[in-house]
Structure formats: structure tokens, C-alpha cells
PyMOL commands that place a pseudoatom at each C-alpha (Angstrom):
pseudoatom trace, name=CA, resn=UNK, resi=1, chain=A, elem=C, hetatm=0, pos=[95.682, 101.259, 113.318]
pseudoatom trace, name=CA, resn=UNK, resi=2, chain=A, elem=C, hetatm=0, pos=[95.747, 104.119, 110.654]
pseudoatom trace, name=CA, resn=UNK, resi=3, chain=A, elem=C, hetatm=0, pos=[95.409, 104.379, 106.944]
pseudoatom trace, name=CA, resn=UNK, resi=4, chain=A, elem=C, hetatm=0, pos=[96.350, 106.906, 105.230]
pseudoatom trace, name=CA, resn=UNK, resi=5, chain=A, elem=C, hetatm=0, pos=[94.874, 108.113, 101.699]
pseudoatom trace, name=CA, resn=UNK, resi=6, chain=A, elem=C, hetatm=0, pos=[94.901, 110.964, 99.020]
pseudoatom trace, name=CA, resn=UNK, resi=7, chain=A, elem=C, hetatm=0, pos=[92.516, 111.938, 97.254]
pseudoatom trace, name=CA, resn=UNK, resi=8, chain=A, elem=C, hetatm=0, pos=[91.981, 114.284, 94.324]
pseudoatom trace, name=CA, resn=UNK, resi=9, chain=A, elem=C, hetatm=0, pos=[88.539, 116.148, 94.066]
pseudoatom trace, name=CA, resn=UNK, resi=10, chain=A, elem=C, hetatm=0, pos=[87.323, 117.071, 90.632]
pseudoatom trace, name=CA, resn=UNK, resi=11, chain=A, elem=C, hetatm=0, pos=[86.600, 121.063, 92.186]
pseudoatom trace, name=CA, resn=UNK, resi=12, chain=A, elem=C, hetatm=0, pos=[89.954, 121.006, 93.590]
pseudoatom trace, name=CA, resn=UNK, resi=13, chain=A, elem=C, hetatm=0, pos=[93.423, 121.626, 92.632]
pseudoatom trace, name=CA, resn=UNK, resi=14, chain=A, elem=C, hetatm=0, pos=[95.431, 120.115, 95.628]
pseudoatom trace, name=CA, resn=UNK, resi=15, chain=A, elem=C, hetatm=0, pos=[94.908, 116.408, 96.971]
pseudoatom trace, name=CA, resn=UNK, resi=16, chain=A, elem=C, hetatm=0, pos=[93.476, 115.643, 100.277]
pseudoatom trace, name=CA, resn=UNK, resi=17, chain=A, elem=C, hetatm=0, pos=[95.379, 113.928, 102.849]
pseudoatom trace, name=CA, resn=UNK, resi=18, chain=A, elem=C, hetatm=0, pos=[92.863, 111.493, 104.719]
pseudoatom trace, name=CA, resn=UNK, resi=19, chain=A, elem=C, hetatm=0, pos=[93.202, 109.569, 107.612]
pseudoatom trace, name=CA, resn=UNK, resi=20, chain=A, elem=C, hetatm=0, pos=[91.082, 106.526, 108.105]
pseudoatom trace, name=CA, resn=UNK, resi=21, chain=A, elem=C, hetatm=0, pos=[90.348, 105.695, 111.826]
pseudoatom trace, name=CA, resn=UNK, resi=22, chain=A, elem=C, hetatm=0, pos=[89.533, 102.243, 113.396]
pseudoatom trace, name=CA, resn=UNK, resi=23, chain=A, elem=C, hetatm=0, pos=[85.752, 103.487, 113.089]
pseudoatom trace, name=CA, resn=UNK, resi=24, chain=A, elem=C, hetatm=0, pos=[86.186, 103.707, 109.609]
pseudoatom trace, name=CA, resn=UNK, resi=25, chain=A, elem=C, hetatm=0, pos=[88.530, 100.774, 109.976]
pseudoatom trace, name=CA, resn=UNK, resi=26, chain=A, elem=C, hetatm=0, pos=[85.639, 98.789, 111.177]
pseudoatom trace, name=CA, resn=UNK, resi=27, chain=A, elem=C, hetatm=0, pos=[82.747, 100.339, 109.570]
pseudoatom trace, name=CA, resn=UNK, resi=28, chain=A, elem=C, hetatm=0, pos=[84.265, 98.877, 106.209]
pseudoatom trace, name=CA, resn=UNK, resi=29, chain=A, elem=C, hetatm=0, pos=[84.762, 95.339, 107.387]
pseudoatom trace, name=CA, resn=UNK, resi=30, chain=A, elem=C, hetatm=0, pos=[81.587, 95.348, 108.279]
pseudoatom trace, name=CA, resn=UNK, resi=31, chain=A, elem=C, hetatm=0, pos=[80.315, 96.495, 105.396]
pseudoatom trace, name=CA, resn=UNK, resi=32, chain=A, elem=C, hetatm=0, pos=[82.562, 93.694, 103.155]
pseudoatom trace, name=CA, resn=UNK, resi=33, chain=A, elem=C, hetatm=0, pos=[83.241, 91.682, 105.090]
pseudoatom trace, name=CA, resn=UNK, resi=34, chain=A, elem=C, hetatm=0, pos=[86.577, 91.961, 104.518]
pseudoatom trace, name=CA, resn=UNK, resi=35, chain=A, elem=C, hetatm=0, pos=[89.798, 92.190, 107.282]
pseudoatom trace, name=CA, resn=UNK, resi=36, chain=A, elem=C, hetatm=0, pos=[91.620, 95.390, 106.038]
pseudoatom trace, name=CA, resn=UNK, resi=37, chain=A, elem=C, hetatm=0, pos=[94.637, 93.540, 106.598]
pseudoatom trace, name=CA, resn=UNK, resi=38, chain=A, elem=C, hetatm=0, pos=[93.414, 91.802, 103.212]
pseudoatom trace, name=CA, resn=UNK, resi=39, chain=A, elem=C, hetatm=0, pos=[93.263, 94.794, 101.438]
pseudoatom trace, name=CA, resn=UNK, resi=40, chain=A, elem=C, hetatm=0, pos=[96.833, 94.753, 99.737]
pseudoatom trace, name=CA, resn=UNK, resi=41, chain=A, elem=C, hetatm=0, pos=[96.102, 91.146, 98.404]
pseudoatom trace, name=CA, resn=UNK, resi=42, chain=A, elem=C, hetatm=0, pos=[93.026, 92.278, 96.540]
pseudoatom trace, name=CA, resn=UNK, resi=43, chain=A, elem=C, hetatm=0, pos=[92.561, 96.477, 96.252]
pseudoatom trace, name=CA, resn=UNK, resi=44, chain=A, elem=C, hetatm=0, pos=[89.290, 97.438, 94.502]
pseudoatom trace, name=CA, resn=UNK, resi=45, chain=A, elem=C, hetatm=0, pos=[88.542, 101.033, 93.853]
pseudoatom trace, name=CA, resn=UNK, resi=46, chain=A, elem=C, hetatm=0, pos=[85.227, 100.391, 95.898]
pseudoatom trace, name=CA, resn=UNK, resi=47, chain=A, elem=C, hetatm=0, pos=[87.568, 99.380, 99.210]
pseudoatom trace, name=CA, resn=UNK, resi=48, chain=A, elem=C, hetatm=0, pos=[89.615, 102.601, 99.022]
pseudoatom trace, name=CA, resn=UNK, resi=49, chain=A, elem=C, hetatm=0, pos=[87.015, 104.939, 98.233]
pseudoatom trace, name=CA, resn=UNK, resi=50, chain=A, elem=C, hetatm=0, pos=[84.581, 103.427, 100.635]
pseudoatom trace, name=CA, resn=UNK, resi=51, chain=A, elem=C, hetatm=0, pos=[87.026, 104.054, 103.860]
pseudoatom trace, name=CA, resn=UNK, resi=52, chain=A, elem=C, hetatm=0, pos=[88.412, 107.643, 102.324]
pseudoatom trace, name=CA, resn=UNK, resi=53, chain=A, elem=C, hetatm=0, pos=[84.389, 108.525, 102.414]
pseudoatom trace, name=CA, resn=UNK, resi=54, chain=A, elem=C, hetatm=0, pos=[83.885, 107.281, 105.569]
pseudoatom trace, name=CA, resn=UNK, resi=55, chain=A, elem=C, hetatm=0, pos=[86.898, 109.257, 107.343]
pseudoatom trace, name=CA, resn=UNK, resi=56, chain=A, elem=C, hetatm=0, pos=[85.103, 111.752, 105.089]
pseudoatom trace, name=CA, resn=UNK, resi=57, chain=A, elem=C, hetatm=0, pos=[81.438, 111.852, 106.300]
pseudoatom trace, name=CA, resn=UNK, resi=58, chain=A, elem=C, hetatm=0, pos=[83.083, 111.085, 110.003]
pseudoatom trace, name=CA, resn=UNK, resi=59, chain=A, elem=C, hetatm=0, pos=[85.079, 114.339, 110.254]
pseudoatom trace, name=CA, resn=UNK, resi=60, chain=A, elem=C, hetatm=0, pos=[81.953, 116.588, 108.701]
pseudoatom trace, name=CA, resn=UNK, resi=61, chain=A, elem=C, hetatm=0, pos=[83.569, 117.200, 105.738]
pseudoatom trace, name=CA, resn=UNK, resi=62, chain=A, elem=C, hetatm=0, pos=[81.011, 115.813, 103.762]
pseudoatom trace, name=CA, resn=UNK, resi=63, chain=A, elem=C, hetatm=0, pos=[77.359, 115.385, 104.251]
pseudoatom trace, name=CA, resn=UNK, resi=64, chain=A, elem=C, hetatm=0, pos=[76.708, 113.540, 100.646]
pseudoatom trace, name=CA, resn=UNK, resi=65, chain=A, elem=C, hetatm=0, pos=[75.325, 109.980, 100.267]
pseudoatom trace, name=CA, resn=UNK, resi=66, chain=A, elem=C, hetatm=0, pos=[78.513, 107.795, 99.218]
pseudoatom trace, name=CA, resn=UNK, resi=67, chain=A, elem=C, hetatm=0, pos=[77.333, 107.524, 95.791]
pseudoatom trace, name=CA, resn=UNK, resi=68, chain=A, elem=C, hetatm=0, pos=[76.834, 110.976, 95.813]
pseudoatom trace, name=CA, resn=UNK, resi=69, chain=A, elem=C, hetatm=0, pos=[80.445, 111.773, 97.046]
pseudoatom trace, name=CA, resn=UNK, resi=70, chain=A, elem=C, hetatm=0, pos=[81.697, 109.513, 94.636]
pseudoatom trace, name=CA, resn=UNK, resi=71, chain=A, elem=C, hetatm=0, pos=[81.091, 111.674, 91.761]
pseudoatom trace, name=CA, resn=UNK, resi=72, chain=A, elem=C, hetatm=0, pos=[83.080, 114.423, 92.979]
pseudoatom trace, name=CA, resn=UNK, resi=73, chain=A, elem=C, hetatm=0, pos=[86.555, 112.478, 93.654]
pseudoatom trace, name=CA, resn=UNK, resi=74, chain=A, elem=C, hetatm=0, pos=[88.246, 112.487, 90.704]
pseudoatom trace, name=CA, resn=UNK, resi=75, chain=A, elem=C, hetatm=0, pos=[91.101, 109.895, 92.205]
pseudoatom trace, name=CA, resn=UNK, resi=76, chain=A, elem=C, hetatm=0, pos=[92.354, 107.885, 95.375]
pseudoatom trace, name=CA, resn=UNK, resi=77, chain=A, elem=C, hetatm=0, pos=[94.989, 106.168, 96.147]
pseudoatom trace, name=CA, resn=UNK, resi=78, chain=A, elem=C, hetatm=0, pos=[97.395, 105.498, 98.863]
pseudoatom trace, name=CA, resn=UNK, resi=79, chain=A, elem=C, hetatm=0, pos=[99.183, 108.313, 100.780]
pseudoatom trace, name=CA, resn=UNK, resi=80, chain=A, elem=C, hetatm=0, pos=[103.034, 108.794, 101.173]
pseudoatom trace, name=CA, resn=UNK, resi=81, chain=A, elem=C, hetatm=0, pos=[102.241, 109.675, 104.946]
pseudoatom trace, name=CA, resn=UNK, resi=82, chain=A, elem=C, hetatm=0, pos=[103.461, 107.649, 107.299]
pseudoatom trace, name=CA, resn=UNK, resi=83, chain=A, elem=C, hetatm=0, pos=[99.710, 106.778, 109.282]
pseudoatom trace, name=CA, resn=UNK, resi=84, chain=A, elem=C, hetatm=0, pos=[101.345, 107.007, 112.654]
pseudoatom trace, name=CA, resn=UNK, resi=85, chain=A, elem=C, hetatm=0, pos=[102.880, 110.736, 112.003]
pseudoatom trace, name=CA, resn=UNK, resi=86, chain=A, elem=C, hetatm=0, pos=[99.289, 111.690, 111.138]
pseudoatom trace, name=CA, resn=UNK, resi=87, chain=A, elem=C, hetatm=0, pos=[97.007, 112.965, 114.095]
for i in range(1, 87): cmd.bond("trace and resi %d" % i, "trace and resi %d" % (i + 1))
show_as sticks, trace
zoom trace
């Protein structure tokens, strides 16, 4: 399982296309507690930018704390992408 997100940086002019792993996947139910198949029935900004930094710090594309990282996004949101035509 794959989700896909896009996110806009505040130093950059093109959105990101992120793809959110089953580590990620897992990493944020455990953090919430939370099945991501519950995350259409109640979507906080927290949820989505939690798993887009995760994919983030995974991949080494950012070594900042989350809160840290959070102050550079300047939106998120779900991706057109189709998650399994993603790599």
C-alpha cells in the first residue's frame, strides 16, 4: 500500500510529489494510533503532514526535527498520482 502526496515548500516554486511507504504507513499508526484506512473519515493536517515528513526524513531528503520541517511546507495535500504508477 502507497500514498501519494504533494507538497508545496515555502523556498520552492514547484510541488513535491511524495510517496509514503508501508514504513511510513506504519510508523504513523503507531504514532496515532490510527489505521490509515481511517484517514478519509477524519483528515487532520497533523495526519498528512506527519506521513509526507516521514517519506521525507526516510528518503534523506530531510534531516530536520518534524516540527522543524513543518515550518518550511507551505501546503499538503493529496496527489493526483495514481500510488501504484509511482516507484
Amino acid at each position: 500500500m502507497k500514498i501519494n502526496l504533494r507538497v508545496e515548500y515555502t523556498n520552492s516554486k514547484e510541488p513535491k510529489e511524495i510517496v509514503c511507504g508501508a514504513s511510513d504507513l506504519v510508523a504513523f499508526e503507531d504514532k496515532f494510533n490510527l489505521s490509515v484506512t481511517k484517514l478519509g473519515e477524519d483528515t487532520k493536517l497533523t495526519h498528512l503532514l506527519f506521513l509526507a515528513y516521514r517519506s521525507e526524513f526516510r528518503t534523506k531528503s530531510t534531516a530536520l526535527a518534524f516540527e522543524e520541517w513543518i515550518d518550511t511546507v507551505e501546503t499538503v495535500g493529496a496527489s493526483d498520482l495514481d500510488p501504484k504508477s509511482v516507484a
